[in-house]
Gaussian input, Z-matrix of N, CA and C with variables (Angstrom, degrees):
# hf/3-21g

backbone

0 1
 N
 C     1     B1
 C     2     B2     1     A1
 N     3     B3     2     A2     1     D1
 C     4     B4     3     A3     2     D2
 C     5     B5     4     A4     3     D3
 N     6     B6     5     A5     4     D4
 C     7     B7     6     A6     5     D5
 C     8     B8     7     A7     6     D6
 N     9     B9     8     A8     7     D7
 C    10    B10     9     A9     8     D8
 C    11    B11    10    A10     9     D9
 N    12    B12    11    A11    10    D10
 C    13    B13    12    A12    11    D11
 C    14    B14    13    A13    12    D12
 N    15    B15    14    A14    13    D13
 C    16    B16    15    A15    14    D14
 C    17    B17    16    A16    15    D15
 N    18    B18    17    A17    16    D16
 C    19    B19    18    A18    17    D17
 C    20    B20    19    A19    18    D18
 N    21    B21    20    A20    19    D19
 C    22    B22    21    A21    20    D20
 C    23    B23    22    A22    21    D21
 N    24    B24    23    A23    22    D22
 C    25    B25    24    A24    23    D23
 C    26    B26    25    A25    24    D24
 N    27    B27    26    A26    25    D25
 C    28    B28    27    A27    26    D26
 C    29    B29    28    A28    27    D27
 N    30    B30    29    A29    28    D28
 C    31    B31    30    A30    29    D29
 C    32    B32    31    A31    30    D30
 N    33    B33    32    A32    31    D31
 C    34    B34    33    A33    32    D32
 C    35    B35    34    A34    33    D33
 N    36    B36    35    A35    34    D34
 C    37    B37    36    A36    35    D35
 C    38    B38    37    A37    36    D36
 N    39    B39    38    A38    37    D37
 C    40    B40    39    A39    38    D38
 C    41    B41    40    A40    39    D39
 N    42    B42    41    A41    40    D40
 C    43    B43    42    A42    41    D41
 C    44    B44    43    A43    42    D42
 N    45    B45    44    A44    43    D43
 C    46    B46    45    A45    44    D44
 C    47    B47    46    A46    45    D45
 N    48    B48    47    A47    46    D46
 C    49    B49    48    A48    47    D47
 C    50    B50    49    A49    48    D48
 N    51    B51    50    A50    49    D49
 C    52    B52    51    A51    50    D50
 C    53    B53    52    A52    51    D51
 N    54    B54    53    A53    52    D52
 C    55    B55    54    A54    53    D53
 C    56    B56    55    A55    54    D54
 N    57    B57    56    A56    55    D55
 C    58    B58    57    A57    56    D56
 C    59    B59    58    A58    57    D57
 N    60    B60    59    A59    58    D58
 C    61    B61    60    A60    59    D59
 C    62    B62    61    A61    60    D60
 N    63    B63    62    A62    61    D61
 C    64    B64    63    A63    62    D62
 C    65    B65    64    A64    63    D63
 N    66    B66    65    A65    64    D64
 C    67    B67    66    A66    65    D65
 C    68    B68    67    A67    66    D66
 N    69    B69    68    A68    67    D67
 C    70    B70    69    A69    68    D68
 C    71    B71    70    A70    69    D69
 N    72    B72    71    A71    70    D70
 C    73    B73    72    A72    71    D71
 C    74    B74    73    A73    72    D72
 N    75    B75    74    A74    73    D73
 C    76    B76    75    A75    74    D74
 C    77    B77    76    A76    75    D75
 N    78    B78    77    A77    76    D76
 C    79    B79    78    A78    77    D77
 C    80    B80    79    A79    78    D78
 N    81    B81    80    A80    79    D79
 C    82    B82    81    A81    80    D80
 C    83    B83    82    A82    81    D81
 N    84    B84    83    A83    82    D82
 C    85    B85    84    A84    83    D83
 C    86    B86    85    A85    84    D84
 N    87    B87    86    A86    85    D85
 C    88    B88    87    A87    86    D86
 C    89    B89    88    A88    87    D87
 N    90    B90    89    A89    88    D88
 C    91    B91    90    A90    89    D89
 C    92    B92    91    A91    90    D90
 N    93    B93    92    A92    91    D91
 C    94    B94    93    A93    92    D92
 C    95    B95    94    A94    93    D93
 N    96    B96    95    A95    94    D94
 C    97    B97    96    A96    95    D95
 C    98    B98    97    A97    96    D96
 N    99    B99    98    A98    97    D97
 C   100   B100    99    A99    98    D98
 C   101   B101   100   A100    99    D99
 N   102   B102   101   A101   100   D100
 C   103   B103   102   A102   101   D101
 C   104   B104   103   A103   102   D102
 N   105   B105   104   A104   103   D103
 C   106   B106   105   A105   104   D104
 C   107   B107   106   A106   105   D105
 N   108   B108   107   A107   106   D106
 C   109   B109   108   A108   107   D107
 C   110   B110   109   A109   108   D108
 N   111   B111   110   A110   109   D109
 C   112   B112   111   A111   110   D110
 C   113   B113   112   A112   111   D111
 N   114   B114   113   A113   112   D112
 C   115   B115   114   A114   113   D113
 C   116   B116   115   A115   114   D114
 N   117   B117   116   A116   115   D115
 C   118   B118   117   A117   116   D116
 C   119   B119   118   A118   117   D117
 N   120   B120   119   A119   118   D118
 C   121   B121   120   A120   119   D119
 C   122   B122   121   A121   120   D120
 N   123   B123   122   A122   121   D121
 C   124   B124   123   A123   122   D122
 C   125   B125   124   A124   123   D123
 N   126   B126   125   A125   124   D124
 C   127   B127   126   A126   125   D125
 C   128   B128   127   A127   126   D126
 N   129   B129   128   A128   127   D127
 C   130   B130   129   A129   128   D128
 C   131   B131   130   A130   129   D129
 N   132   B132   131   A131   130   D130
 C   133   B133   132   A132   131   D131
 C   134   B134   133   A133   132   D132
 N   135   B135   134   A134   133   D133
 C   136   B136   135   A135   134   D134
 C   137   B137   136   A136   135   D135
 N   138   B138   137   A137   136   D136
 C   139   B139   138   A138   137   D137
 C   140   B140   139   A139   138   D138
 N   141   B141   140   A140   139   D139
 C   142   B142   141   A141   140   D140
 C   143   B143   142   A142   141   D141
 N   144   B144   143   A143   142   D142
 C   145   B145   144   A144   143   D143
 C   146   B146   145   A145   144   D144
 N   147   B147   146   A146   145   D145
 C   148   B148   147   A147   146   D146
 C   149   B149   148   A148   147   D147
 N   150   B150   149   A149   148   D148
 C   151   B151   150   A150   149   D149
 C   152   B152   151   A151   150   D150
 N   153   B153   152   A152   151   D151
 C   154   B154   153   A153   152   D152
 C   155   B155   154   A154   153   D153
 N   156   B156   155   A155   154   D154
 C   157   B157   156   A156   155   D155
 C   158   B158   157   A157   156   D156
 N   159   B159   158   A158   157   D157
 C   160   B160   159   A159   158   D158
 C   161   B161   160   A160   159   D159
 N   162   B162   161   A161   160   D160
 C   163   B163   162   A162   161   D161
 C   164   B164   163   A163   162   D162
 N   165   B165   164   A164   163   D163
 C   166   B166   165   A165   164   D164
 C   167   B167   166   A166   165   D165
 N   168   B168   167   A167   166   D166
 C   169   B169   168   A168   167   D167
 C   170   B170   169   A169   168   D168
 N   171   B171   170   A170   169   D169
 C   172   B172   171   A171   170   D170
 C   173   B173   172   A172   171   D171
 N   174   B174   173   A173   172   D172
 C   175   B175   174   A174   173   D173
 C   176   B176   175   A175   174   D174
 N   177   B177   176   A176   175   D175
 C   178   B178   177   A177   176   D176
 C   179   B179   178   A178   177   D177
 N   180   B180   179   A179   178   D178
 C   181   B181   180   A180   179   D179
 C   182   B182   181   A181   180   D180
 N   183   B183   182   A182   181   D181
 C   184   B184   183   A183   182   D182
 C   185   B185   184   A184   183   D183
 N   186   B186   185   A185   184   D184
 C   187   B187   186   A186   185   D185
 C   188   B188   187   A187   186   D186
 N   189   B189   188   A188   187   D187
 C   190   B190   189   A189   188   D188
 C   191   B191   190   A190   189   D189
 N   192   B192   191   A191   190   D190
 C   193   B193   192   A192   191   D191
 C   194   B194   193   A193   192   D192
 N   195   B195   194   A194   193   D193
 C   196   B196   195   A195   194   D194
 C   197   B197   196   A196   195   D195
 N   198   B198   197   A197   196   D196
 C   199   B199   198   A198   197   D197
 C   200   B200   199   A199   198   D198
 N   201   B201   200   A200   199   D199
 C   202   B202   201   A201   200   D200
 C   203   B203   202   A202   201   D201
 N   204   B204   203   A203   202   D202
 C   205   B205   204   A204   203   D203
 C   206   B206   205   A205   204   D204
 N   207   B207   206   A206   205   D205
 C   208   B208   207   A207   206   D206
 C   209   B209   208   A208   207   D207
 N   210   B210   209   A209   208   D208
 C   211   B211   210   A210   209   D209
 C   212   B212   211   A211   210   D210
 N   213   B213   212   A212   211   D211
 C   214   B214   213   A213   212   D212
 C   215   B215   214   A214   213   D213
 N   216   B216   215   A215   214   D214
 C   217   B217   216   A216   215   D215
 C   218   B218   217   A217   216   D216
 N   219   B219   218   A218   217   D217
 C   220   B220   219   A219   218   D218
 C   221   B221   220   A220   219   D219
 N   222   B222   221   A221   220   D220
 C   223   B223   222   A222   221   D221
 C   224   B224   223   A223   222   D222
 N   225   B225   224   A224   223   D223
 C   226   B226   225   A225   224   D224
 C   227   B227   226   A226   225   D225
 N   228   B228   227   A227   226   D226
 C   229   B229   228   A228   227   D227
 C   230   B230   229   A229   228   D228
 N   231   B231   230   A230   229   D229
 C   232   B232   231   A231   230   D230
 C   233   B233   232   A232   231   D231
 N   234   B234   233   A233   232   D232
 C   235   B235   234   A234   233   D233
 C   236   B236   235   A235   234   D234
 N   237   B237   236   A236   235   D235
 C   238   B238   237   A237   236   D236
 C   239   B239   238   A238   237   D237
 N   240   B240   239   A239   238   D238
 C   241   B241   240   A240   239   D239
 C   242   B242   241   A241   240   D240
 N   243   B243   242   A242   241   D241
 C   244   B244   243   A243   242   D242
 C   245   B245   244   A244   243   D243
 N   246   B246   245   A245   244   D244
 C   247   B247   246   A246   245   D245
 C   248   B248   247   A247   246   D246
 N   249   B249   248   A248   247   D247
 C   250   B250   249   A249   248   D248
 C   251   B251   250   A250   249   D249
 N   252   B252   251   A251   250   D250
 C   253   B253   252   A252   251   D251
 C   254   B254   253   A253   252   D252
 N   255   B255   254   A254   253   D253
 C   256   B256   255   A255   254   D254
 C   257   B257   256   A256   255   D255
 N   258   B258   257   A257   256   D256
 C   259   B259   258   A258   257   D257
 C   260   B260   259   A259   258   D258
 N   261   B261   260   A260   259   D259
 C   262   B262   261   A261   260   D260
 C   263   B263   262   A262   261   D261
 N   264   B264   263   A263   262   D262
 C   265   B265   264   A264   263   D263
 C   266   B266   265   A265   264   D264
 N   267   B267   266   A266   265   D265
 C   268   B268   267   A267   266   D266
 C   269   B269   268   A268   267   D267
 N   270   B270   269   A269   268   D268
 C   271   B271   270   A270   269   D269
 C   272   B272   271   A271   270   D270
 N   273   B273   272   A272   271   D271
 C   274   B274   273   A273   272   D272
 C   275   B275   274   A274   273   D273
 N   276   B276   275   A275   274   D274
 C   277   B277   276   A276   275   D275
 C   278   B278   277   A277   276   D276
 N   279   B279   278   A278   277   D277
 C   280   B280   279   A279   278   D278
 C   281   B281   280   A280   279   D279
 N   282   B282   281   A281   280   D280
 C   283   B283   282   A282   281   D281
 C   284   B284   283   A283   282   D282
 N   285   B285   284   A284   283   D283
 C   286   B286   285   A285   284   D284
 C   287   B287   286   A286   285   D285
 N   288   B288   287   A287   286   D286
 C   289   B289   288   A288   287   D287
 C   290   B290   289   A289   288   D288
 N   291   B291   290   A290   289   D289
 C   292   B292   291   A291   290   D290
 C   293   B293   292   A292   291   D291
 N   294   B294   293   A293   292   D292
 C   295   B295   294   A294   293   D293
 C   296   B296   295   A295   294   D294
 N   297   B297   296   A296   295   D295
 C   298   B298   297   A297   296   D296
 C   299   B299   298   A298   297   D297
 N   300   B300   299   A299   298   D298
 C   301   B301   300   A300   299   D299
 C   302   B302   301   A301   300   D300
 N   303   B303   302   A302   301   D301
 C   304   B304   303   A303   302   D302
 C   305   B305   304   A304   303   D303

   B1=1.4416
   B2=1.5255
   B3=1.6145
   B4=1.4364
   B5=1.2427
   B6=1.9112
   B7=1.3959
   B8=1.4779
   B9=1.7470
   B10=1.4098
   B11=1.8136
   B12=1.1196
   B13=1.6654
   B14=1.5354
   B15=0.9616
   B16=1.8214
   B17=1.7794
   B18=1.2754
   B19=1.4902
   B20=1.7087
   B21=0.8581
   B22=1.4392
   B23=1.3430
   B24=1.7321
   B25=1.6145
   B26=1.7818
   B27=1.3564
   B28=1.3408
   B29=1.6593
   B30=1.3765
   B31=1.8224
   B32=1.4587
   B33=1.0613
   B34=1.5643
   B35=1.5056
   B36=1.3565
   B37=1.3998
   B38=1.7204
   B39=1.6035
   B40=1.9261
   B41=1.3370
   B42=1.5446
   B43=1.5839
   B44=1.8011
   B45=1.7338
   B46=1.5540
   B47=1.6532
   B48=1.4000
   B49=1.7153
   B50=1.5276
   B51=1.2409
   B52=1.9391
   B53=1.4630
   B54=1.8482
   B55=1.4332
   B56=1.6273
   B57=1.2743
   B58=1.6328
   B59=0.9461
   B60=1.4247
   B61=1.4333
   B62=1.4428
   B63=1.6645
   B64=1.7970
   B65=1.9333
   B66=1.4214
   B67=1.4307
   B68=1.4975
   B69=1.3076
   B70=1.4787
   B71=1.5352
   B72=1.2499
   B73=2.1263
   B74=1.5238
   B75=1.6949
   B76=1.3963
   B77=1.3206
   B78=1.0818
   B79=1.7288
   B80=1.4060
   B81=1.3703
   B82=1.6726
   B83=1.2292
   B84=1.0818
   B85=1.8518
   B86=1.7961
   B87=1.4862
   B88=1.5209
   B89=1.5409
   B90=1.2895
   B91=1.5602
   B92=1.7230
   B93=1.3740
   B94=1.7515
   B95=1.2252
   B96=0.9607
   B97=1.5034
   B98=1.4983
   B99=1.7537
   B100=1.4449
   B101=1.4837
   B102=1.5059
   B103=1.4277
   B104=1.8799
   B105=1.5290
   B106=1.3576
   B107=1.6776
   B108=1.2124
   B109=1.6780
   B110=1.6532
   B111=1.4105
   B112=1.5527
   B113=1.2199
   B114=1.3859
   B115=1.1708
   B116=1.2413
   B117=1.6057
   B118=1.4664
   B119=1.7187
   B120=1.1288
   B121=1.5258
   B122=1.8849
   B123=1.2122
   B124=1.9841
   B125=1.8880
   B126=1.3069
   B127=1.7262
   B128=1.7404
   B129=1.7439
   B130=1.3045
   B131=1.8921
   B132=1.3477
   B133=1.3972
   B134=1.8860
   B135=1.1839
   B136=1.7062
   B137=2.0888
   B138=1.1414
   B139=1.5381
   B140=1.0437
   B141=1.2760
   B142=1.6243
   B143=1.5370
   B144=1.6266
   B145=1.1237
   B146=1.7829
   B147=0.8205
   B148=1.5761
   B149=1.4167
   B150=1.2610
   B151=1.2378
   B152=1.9258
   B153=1.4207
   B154=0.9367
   B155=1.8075
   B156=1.4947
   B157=1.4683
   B158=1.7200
   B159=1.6324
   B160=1.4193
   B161=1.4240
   B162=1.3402
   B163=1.3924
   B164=1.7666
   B165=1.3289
   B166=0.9581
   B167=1.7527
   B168=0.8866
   B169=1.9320
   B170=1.1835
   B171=1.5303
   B172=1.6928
   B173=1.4965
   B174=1.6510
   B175=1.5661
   B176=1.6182
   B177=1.2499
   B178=1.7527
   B179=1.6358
   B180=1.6900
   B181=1.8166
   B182=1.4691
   B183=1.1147
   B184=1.0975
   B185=2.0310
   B186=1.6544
   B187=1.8304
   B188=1.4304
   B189=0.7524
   B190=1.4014
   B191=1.5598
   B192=1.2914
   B193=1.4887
   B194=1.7565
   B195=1.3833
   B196=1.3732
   B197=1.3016
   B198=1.4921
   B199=1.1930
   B200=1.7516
   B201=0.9947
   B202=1.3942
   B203=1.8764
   B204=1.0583
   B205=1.6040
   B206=1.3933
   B207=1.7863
   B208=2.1352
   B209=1.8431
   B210=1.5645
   B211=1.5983
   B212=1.7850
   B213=1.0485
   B214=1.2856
   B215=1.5554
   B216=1.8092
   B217=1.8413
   B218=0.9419
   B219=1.1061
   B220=1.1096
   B221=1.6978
   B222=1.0134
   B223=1.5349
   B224=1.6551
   B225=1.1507
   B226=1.8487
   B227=1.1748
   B228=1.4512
   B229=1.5057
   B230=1.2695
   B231=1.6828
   B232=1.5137
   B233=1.4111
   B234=1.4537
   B235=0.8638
   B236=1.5319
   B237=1.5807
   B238=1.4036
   B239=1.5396
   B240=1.3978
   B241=1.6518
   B242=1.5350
   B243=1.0088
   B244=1.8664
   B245=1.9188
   B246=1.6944
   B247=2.3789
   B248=1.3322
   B249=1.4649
   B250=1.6002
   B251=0.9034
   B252=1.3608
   B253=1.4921
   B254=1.8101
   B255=1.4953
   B256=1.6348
   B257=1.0981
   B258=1.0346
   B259=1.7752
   B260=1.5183
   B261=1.9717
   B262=1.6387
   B263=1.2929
   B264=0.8776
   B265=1.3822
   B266=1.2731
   B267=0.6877
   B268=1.8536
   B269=1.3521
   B270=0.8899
   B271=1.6594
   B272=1.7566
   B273=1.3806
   B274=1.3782
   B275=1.5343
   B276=1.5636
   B277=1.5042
   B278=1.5414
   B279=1.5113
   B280=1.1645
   B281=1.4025
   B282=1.4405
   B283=1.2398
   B284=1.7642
   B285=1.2903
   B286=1.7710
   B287=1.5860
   B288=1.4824
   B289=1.7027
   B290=0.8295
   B291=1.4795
   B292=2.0647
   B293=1.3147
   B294=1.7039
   B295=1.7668
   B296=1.4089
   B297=1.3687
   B298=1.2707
   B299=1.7983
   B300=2.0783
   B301=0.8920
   B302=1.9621
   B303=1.1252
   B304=1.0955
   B305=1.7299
   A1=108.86
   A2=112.24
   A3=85.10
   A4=122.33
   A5=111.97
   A6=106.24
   A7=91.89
   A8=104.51
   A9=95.12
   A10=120.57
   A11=107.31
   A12=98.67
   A13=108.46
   A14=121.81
   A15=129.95
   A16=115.24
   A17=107.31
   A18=122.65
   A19=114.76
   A20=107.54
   A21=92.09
   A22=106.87
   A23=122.26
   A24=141.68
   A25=83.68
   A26=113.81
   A27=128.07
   A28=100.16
   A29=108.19
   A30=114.28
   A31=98.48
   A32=133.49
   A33=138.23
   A34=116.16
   A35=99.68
   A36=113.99
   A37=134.00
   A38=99.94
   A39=97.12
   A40=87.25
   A41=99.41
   A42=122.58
   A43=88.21
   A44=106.54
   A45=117.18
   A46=94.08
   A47=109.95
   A48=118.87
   A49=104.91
   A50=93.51
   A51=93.05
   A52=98.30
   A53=102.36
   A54=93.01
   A55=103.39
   A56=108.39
   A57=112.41
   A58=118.59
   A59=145.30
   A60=154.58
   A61=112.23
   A62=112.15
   A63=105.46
   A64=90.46
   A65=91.39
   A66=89.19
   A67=127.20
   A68=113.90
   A69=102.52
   A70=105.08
   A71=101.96
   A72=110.80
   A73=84.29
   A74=101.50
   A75=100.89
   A76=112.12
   A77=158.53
   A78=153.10
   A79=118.61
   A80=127.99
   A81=115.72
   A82=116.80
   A83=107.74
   A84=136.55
   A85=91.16
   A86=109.81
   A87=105.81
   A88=110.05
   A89=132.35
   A90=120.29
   A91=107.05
   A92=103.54
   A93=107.82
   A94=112.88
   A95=145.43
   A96=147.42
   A97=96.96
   A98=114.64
   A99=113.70
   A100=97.36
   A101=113.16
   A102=117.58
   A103=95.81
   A104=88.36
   A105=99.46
   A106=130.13
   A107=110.49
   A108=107.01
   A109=103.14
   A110=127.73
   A111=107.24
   A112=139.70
   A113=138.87
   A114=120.57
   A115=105.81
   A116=136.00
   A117=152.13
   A118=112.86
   A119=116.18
   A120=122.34
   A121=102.96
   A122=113.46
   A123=130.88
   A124=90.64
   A125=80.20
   A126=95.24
   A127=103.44
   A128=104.82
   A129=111.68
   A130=102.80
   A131=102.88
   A132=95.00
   A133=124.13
   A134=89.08
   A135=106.22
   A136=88.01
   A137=114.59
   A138=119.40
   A139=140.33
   A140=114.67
   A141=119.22
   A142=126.30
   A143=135.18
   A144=139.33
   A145=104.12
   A146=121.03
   A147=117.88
   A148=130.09
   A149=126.34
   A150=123.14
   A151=93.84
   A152=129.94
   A153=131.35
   A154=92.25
   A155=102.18
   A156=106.42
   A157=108.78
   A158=109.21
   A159=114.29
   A160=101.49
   A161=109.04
   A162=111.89
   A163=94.55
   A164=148.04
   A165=169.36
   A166=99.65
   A167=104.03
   A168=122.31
   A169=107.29
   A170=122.11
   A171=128.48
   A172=93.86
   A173=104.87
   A174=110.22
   A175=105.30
   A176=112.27
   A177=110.75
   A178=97.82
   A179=103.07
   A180=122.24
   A181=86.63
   A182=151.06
   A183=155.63
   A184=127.17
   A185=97.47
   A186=111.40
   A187=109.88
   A188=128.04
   A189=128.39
   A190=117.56
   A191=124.28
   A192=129.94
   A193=91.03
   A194=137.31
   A195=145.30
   A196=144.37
   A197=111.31
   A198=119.27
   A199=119.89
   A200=109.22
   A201=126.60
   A202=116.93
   A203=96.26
   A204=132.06
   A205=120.08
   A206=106.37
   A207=91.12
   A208=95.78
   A209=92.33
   A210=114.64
   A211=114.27
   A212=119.03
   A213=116.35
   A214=105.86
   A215=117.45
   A216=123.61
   A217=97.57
   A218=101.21
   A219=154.34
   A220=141.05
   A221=131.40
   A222=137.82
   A223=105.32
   A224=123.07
   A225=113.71
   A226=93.75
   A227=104.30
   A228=114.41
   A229=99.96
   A230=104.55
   A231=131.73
   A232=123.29
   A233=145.25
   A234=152.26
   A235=127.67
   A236=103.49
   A237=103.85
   A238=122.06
   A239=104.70
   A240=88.67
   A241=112.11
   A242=88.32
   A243=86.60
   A244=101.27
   A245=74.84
   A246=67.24
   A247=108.84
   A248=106.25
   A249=114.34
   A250=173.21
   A251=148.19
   A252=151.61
   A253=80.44
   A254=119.25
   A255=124.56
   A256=164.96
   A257=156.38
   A258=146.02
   A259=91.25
   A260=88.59
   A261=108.01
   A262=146.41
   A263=167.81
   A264=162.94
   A265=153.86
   A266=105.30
   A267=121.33
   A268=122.92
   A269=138.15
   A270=131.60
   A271=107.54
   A272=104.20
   A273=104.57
   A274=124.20
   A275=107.33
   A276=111.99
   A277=93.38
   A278=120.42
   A279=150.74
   A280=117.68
   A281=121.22
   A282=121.82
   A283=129.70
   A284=84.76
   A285=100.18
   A286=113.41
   A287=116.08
   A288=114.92
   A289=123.81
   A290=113.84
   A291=108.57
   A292=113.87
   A293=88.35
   A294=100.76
   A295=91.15
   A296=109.91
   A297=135.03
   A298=107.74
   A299=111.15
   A300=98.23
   A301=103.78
   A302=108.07
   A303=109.83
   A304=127.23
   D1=118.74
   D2=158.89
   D3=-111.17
   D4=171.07
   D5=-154.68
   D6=-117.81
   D7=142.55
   D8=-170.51
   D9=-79.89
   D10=-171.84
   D11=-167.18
   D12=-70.25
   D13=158.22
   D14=168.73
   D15=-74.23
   D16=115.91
   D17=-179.08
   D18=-54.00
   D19=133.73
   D20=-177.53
   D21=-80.74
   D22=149.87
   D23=-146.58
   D24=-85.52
   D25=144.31
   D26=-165.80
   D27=-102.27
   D28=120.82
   D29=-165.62
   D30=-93.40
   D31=156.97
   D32=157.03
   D33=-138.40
   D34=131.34
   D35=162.92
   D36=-105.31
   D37=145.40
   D38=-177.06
   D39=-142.12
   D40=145.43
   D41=3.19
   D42=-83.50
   D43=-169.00
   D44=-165.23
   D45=-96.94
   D46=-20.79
   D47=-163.71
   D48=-136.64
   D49=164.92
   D50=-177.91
   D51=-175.13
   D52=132.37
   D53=175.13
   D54=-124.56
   D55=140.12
   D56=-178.01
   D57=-121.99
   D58=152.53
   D59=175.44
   D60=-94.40
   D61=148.39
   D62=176.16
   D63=-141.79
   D64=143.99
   D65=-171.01
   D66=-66.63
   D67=155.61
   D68=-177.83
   D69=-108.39
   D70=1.11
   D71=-160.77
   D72=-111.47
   D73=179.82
   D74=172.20
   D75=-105.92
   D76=151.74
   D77=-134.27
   D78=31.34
   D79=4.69
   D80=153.44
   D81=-26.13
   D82=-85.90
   D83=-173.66
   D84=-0.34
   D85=-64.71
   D86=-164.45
   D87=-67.67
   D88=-7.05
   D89=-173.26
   D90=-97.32
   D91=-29.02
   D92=-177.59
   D93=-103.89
   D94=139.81
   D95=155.53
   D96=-43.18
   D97=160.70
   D98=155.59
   D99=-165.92
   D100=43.37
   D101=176.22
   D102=-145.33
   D103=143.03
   D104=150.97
   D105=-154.16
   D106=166.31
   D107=-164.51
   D108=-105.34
   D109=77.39
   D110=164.39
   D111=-21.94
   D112=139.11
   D113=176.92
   D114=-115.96
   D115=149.82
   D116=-174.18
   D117=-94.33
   D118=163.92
   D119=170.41
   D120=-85.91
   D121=-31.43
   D122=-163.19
   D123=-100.47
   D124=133.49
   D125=158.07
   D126=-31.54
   D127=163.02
   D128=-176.71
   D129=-90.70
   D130=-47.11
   D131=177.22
   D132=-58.12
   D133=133.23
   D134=163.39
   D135=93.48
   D136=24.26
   D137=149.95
   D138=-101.88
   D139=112.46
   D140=179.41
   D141=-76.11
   D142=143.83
   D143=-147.50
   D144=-123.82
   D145=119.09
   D146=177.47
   D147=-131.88
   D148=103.23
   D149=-155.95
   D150=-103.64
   D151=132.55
   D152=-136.73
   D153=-96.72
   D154=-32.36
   D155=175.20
   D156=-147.43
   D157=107.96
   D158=-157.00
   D159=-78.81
   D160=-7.44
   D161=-164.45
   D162=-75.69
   D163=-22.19
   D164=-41.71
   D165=148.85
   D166=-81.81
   D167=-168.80
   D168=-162.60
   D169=119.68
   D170=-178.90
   D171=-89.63
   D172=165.13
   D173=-168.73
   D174=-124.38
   D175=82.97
   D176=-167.88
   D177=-55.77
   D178=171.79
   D179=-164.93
   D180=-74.96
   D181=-49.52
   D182=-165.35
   D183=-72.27
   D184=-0.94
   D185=-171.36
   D186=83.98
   D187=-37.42
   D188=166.50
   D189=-29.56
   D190=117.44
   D191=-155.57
   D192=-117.69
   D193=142.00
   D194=151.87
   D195=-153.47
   D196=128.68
   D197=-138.62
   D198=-64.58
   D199=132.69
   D200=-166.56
   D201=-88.47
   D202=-81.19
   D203=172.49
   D204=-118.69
   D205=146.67
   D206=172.41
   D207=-90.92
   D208=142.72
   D209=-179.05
   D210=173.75
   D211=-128.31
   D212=-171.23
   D213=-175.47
   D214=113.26
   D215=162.29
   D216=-121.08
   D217=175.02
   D218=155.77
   D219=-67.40
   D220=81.30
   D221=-157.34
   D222=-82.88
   D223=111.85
   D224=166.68
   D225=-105.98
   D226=163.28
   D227=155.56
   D228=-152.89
   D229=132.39
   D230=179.49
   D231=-84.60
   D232=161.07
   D233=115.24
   D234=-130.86
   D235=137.31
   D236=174.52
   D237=-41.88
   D238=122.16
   D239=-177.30
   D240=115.82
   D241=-24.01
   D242=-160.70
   D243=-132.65
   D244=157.69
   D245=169.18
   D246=-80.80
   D247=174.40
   D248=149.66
   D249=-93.65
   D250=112.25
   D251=-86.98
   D252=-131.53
   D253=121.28
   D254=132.14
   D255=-117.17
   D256=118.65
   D257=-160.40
   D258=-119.33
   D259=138.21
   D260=147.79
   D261=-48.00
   D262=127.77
   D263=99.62
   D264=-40.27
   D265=64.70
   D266=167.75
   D267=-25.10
   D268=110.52
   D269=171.39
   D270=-119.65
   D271=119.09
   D272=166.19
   D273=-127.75
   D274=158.80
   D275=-162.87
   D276=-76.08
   D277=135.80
   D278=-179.32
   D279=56.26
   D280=-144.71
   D281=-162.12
   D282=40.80
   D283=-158.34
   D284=-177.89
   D285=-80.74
   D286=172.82
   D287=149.92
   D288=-93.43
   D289=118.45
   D290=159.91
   D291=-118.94
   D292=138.88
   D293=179.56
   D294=-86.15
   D295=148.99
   D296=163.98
   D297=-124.15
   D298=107.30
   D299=-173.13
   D300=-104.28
   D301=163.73
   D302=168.74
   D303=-148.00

């Protein structure tokens, strides 16, 4: 018999979208948030983080996304084994953070 190949395990990420603020003043940064940590359906270890343009939002080892520049990436996250899961990112000049979940 042969057995057909193994599907790769289906990853999910939340929220799918996210919008963040980066300061335009000098001491903003401390009154607004402008980071956030995705969370996965798969354990955190043995996941990779990819921020599509860091210049934009860097993608710490841990999901954690923070705001860089105002523009717009792209977030993947990998695991061996499995497909890949992405959400948007929004970065805008000043203000607050809002998650936008979907």
């Amino acid at each position: 018999m042969i057995k057909a190949p193994d599907q790769p395990r289906a990853i999910t990420l939340d929220p799918l979208e996210a919008i963040l603020h980066v300061s335009t003043e000098p001491g903003e940064n401390h009154l607004y948030p402008n980071a956030i940590r995705f969370r996965v359906n798969e354990a955190r270890e043995g996941l990779s983080w990819e921020s599509s343009d860091p210049g934009v939002a860097a993608a710490d080892p841990d999901g954690t996304v923070r705001a860089v520049a105002a523009g717009t990436m792209v977030l993947t996250v990998r695991l061996k084994g499995a497909a890949a899961a992405t959400a948007t990112v929004a970065v805008k000049a000043g203000g607050r953070a809002d998650v936008v979940l979907r």
